[in-house]
C-alpha positions as a printed NumPy array, in Angstrom:
array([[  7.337,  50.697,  13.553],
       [  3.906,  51.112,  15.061],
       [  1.256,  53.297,  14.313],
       [ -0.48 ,  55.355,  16.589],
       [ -4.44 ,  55.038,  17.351],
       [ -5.516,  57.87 ,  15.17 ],
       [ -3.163,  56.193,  11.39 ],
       [ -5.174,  53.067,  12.393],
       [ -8.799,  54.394,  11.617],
       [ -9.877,  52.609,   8.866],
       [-12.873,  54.422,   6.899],
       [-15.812,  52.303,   8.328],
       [-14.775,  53.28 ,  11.63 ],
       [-15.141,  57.197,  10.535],
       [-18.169,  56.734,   8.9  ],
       [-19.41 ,  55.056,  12.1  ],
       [-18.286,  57.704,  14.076],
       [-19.577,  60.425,  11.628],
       [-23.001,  58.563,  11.611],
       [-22.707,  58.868,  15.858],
       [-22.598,  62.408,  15.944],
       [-24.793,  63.3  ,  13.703],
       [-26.911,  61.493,  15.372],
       [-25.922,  63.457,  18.745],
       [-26.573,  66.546,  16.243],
       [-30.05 ,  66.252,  15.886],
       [-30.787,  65.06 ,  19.827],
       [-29.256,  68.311,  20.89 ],
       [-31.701,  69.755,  18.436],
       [-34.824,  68.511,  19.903],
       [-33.29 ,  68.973,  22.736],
       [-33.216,  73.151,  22.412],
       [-35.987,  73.011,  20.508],
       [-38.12 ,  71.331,  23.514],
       [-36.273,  74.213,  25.333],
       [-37.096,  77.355,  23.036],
       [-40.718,  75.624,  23.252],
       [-41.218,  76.04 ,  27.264],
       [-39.381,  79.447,  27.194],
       [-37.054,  78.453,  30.24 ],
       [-33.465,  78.549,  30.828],
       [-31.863,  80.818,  28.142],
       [-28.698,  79.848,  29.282],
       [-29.066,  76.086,  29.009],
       [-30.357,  77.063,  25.66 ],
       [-27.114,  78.983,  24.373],
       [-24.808,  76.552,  26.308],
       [-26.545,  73.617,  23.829],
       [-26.408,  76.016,  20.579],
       [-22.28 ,  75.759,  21.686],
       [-21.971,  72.126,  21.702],
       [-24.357,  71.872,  18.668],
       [-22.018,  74.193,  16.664],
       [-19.006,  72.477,  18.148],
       [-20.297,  69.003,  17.034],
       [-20.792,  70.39 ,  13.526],
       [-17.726,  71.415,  13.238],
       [-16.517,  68.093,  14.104],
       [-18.877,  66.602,  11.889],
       [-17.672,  68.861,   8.936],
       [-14.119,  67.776,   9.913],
       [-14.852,  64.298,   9.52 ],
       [-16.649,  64.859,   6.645],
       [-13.697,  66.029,   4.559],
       [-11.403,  63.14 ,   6.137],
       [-14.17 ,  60.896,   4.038],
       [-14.678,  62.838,   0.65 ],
       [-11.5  ,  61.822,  -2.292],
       [ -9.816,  65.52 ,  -2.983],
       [-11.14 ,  65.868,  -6.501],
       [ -9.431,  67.759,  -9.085],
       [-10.751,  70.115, -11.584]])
């Protein structure tokens, strides 16, 4: 029986990955922050406020993939 790409992550390769976008996190926060600086493209601004929400979300996701279910 094989498993399939995503039962073969081991943990260091989610923390690596984790690690990788919250890296891309905080580059697509300089980058609208350059942005709201100059005052220019609104647009490009909100489009970038999407994918910076989106990667959060992913980010969150992966978090709770790493942290034990504790119980009370």
């Amino acid at each position: 029986m094989t498993s399939s790409p995503k039962q073969m992550e081991t943990e260091e390769v989610l923390w690596i990955k984790l690690e990788a976008l919250k890296g891309d996190h905080r580059d697509l926060d300089a980058a609208i922050e350059a942005l709201d600086e100059r005052g220019t493209d609104p647009l490009a601004v909100r489009r970038l406020k999407k994918q910076k929400l989106a990667l959060k979300d992913r980010i969150a996701a992966l978090e709770d993939r790493l942290t034990p279910d504790i119980i009370a």
